[in-house]
N, C-alpha and C positions, 0 to 999 in steps of 0.2 A: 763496227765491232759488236753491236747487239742486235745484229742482222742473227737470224735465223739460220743454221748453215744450208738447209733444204732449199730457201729463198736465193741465197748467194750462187749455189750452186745451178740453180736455175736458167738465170743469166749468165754464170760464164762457159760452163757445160760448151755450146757451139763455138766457143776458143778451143777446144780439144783442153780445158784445164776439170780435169776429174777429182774424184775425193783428197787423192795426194797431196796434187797440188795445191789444192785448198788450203789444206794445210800449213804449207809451205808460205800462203798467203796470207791465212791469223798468222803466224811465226813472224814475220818482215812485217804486218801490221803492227802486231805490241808491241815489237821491238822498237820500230821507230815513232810508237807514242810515248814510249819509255824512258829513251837514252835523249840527253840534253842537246847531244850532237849525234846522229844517225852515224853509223860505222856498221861496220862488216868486213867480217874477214874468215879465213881459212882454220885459224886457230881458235882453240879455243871460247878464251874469254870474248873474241868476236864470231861464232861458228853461230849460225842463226839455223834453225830445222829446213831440209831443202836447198840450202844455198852450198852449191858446189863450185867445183873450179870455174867453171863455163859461165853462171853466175855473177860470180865474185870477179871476173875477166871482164865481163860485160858493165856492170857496176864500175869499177876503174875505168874504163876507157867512156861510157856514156853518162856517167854521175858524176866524175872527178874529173875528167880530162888529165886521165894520168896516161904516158906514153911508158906502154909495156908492150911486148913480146906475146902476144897469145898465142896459145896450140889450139885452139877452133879454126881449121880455114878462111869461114867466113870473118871471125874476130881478125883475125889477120888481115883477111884483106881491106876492111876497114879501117885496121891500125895503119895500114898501109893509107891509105886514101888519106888518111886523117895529118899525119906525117906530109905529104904533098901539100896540102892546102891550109897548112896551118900558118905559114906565112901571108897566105892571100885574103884571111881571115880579117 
């Protein structure tokens, strides 16, 4: 957090994560130094800067292991994979 953003951006620049997402990345940092238990969401009182549907999709399915329904293809076809093997687990 007391990185320099010039320094930050530095190193993650060749992820294709530019000034935006930076952003986007202090925003999901304070947050989860802040809150007792890390949450997010689409509304409001949990609406973090940057974090959209596709996001918050991904977050549920790879942070929670919540079984949803996503409109991303790929999120789907993971939810799908994830649904198959979650027995064999």
């Amino acid at each position: 957090m007391d990185a320099s953003p010039e320094d930050v951006l530095k190193i993650i620049h060749p992820l294709g994560l530019f000034p935006t997402r930076m952003q986007t990345l202090v925003a999901i940092s304070e947050r989860f130094l802040q809150m007792p238990v890390f949450q997010v969401g689409l509304e409001k009182d949990l609406k973090i800067y940057g974090v959209g549907k596709f996001s918050y999709q991904s977050y549920q399915l790879f942070c929670c292991d919540e079984q949803i329904q996503p409109e991303d293809r790929n999120l789907k076809a993971f939810a799908a994979w994830q649904k198959r093997n979650r027995d064999s687990c």
